[in-house]
N, C-alpha and C positions, 0 to 999 in steps of 0.2 A: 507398548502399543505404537505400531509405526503406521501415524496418519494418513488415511487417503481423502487429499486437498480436493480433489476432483470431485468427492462423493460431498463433501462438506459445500462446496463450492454449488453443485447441482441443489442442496437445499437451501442455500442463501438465494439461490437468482428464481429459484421456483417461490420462493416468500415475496420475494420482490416486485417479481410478473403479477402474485396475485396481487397486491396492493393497488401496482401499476393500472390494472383492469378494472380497478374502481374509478379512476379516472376520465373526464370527457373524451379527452384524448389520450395518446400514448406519449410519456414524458418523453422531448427532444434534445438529443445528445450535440455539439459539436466537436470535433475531433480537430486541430489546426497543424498540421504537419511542414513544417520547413526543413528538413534535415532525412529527407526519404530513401533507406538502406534498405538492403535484407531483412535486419534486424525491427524495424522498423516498422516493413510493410508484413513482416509476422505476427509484430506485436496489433497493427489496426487489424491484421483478420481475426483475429482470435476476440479483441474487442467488436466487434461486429457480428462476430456469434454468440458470444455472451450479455449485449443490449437486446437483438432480438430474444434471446430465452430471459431476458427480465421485463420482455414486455416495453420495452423501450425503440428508437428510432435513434439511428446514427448515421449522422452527415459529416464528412470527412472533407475538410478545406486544406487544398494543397497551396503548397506558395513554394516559391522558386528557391534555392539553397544562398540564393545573394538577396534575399530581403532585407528594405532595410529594415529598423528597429520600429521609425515611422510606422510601414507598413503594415508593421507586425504586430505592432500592437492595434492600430486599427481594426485589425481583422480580430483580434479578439474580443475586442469594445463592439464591433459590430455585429457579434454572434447573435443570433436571434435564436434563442435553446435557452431550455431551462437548468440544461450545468455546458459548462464548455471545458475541452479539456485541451489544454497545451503537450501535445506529444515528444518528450524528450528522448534524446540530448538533440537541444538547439544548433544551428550552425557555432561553426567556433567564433565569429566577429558577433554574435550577438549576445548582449547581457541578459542573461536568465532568468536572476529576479526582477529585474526591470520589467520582464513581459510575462513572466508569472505575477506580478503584484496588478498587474491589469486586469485581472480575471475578477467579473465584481466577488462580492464573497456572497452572494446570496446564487452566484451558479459556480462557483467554487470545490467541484465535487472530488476532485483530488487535494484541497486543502494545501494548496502549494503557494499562495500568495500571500504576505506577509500578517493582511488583514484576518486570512483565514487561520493560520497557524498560530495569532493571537489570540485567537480566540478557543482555538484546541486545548491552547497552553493554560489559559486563565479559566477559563467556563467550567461548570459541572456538565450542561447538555449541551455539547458543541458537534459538531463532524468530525470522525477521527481520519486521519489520513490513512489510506487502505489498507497499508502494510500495518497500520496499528489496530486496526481494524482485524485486519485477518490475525492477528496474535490474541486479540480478545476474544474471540471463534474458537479461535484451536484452544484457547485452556479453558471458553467456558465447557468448550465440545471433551474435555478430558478433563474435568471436575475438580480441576488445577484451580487452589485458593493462591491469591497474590499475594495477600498483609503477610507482612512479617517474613518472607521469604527474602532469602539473599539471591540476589538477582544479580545476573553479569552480564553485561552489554559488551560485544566486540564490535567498535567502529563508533565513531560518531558524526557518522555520515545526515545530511538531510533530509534526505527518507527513508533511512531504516534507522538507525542509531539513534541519533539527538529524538526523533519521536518518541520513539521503544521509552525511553530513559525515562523521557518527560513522562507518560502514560504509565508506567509500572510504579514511579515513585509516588503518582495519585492518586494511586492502587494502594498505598502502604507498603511496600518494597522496599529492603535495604539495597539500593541500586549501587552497581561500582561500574563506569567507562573505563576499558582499557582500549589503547588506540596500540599504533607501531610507537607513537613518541610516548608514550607513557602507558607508566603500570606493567606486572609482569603476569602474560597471558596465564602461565602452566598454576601456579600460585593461586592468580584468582578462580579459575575454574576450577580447582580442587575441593573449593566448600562450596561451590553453589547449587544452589535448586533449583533454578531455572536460569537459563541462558538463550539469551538472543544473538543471536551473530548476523551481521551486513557489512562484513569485512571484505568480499568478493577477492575469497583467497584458496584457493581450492585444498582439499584437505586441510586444512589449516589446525581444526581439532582430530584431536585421535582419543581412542578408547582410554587409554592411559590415562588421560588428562581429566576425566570424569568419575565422581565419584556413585555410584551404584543410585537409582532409581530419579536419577537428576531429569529436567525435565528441557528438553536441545530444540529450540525453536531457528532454523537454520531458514535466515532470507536473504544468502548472499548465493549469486550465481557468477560464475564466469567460466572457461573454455580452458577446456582439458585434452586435449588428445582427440580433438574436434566433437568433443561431448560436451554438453553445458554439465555440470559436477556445482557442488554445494561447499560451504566452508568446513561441512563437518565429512570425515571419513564414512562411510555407510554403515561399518562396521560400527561406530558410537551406538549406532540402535541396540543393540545387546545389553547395553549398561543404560540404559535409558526406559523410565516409566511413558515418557512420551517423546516421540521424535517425530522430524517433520524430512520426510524426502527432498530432493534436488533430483530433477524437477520433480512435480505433480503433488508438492505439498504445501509451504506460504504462496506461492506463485500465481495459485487461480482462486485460492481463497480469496486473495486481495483482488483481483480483478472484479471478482463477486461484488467485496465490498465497495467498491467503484461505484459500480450502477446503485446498488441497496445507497449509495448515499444519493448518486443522480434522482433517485425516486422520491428519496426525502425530501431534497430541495424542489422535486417538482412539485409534490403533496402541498410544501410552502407556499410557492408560487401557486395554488390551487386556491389556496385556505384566505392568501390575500386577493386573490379577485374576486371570492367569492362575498369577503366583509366589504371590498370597495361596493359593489356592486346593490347591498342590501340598501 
């Protein structure tokens, strides 16, 4: 079965919208962008169609590509929204987690702040960060059980790797990281039953390297032949019980789960005005 993220995606942000619409208001998004590309101003329009269809509002604060840290993190201590979201990758002089760990963790809706990711890592009911978010979708959405599966992570990057790991192994997963500096890629994917890859290495996996009904969860993107392309070959889907396209497969599921989490924390922020208020 070769997922369509878009179609998964249209029933996360439609759940969402309705919840949202129980709301006084419509939950308020901030968006803080210092480092404004192509890449960029793609990724805020495509977030800005997917908050309206979750029934949300999104306000987009631009700042100069020389801010300083000061600044920057001001402007995110000063969001007035019920999740706020720091749009990466930062200018290159500014420290990342420093103005990610600003972000409070009760509007923390990408779970990028040190606070929040403690709390993904230790908790039973915490925020999952979206990409893990959108992994837990695609196998509930493919009837995919976690315990007990050997599981192979490519990368152990911070928002796809080191999550994926943390999240499958609390799953009951026999989890294995292989990076460039360790572990041998062709080896560990030979037995495995589920595979997440965020190595953003283009074909990187080939059919070969998989063994028949394995299930290829692929959320690594980068640029091919001016195509954005996946870390797995397309051709893996043949040997695969489930796979995930590049693009139109993790990509908008997770964005989905973005807002599905902004709505959550604004339900919070709802459920606390409403006990101060009694």
């Amino acid at each position: 079965m070769i997922l369509d993220g878009r179609a998964l995606a249209k029933d996360i942000l439609a759940q969402a919208k309705a919840r949202a619409n129980a709301f006084e208001r419509a939950p308020h998004i901030v968006a803080i962008v210092a480092n404004e590309t192509p890449a960029t101003r793609s990724y805020l329009s495509i977030k800005e169609k997917r908050a309206e269809d979750a029934g949300c509002t999104l306000e987009v604060v631009r700042l100069p590509e020389d801010v300083s840290m000061a600044a920057l993190r001001d402007a995110v201590l000063a969001a007035h929204a019920d999740a706020v979201i720091v749009q990466l990758p930062l200018p290159a002089h500014v420290a990342t987690p420093e103005v990610c760990d600003a972000i409070p963790l009760a509007k923390d809706a990408d779970v990028l702040s040190a606070a929040a990711r403690a709390e993904f890592e230790s908790a039973e009911e915490a925020l999952l960060p979206p990409v893990v978010g959108a992994i837990r979708k695609i196998l509930e959405f493919g009837n995919v059980s976690v315990a007990g599966k050997r599981s192979v992570v490519i990368g152990a990057g911070f928002l796809v790797g080191a999550p994926a790991a943390r999240w499958l192994g609390k799953q009951g997963a026999a989890v294995e990281v292989v990076t460039k500096e360790s572990g041998d890629l062709a080896a560990a994917l030979a037995t495995a039953d589920i595979i997440v890859s965020g190595a953003g290495a283009p074909h990187l996996i080939t059919p070969a390297m998989l063994k028949d009904g394995v299930v290829l969860i692929d959320a690594g993107t980068s640029e091919s032949g001016g195509a954005i392309v996946g870390d797995a070959d397309p051709a893996c889907a043949e040997r695969c019980s489930l796979f995930t396209p590049v693009p139109g497969g993790v990509g908008p599921v997770a964005v989905a789960c973005l807002f599905e989490n902004a709505v959550a924390l604004a339900s919070a922020h709802g459920e606390t005005e409403r006990t101060t208020n009694v």
